[in-house]
Structure formats: C-alpha cells, structure tokens
C-alpha positions in Angstrom: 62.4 82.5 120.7 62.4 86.2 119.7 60.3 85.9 117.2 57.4 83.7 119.9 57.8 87.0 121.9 56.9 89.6 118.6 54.3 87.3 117.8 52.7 87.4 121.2 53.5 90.9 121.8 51.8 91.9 117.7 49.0 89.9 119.3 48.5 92.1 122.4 48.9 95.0 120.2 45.9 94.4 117.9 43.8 93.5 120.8 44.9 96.8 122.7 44.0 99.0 119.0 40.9 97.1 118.9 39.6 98.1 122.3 41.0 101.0 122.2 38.7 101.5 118.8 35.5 100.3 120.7 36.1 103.2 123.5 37.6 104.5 126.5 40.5 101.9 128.3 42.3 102.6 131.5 46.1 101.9 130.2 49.2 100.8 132.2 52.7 101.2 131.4 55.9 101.9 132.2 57.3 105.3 131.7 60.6 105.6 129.4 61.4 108.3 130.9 61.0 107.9 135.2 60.9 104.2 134.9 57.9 103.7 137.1 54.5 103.4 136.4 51.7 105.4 135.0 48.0 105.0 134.0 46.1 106.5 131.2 42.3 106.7 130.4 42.9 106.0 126.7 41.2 105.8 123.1 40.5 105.6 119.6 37.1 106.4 119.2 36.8 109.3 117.3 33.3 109.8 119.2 35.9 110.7 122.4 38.4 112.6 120.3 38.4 116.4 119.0 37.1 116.7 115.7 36.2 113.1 115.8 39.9 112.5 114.4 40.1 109.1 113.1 43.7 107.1 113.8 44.7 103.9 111.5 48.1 102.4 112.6 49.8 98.9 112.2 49.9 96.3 114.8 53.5 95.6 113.4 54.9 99.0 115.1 57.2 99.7 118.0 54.4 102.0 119.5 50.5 102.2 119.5 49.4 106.0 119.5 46.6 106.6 122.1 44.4 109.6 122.5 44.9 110.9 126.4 41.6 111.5 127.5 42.7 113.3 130.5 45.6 115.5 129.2 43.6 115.5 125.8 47.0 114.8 123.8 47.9 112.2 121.6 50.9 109.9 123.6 52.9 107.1 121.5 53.2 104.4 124.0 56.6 101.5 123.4 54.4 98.3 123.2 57.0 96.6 125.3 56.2 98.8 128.5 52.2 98.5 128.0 51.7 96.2 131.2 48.1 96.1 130.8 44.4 98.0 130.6 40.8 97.7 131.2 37.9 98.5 129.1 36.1 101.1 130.7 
C-alpha cells in the first residue's frame, strides 16, 4: 500500500514539474512550519525567472523546488503537503 501512495504521489509530482515548466501556477500547500495553509504563484519557466535560470530536478524527490514569483525566491516545497494548483 505504501508503495500505491509513492507511485501516485511521483505521479502528481511530474505533472506539477511539468506545469510548472509550461508557466506561472497558483500552488497550495501546507506549511511545515505553521501548519496551515499557504498559496504561491509558482514556476519553472526560465522566461519568469531572473537570468532565465533553468531548474532540472527528479520526480523521485521528497521536494519539488519552485521559483516564488511573488517573494522572487526559490522555496523547496515537501510533495506530501502540496494540496493542489492551477495553471495560471
């Protein structure tokens, strides 16, 4: 059963990166650190992203790194707390 649930969840995660990729997604997830919930206008498009910085990462990790669009900062978000996003 816990290996359905990294399956599904390496699933989400390379659908995320790949929308992420395309351009800008509105991310929601919940925060390590208060415990309740936070949104972030998010991306991998260098075309978004000072000096057009370009990210490769594995859908196998623990966390997809996201450029914040509105903090412009790079955040490392826990897959397991992404609850969802929206392409923008």
């Amino acid at each position: 059963m816990g290996v359905q649930h990294r399956k599904e969840e390496r699933h989400m995660a390379k659908n995320l990166i790949e929308d992420l990729k395309d351009g800008l997604c509105l991310v929601k997830f919940q925060s390590l650190k208060s415990g309740g919930e936070r949104e972030i206008e998010a991306t991998l498009d260098p075309t978004h992203i000072p000096n057009h910085f370009v990210m490769n990462q594995r859908d196998d990790s623990d966390k997809i790194l996201m450029y914040n669009c509105t903090f412009g900062k790079w955040e490392d978000i826990q897959k397991d707390t992404i609850l969802e996003w929206t392409k923008l």
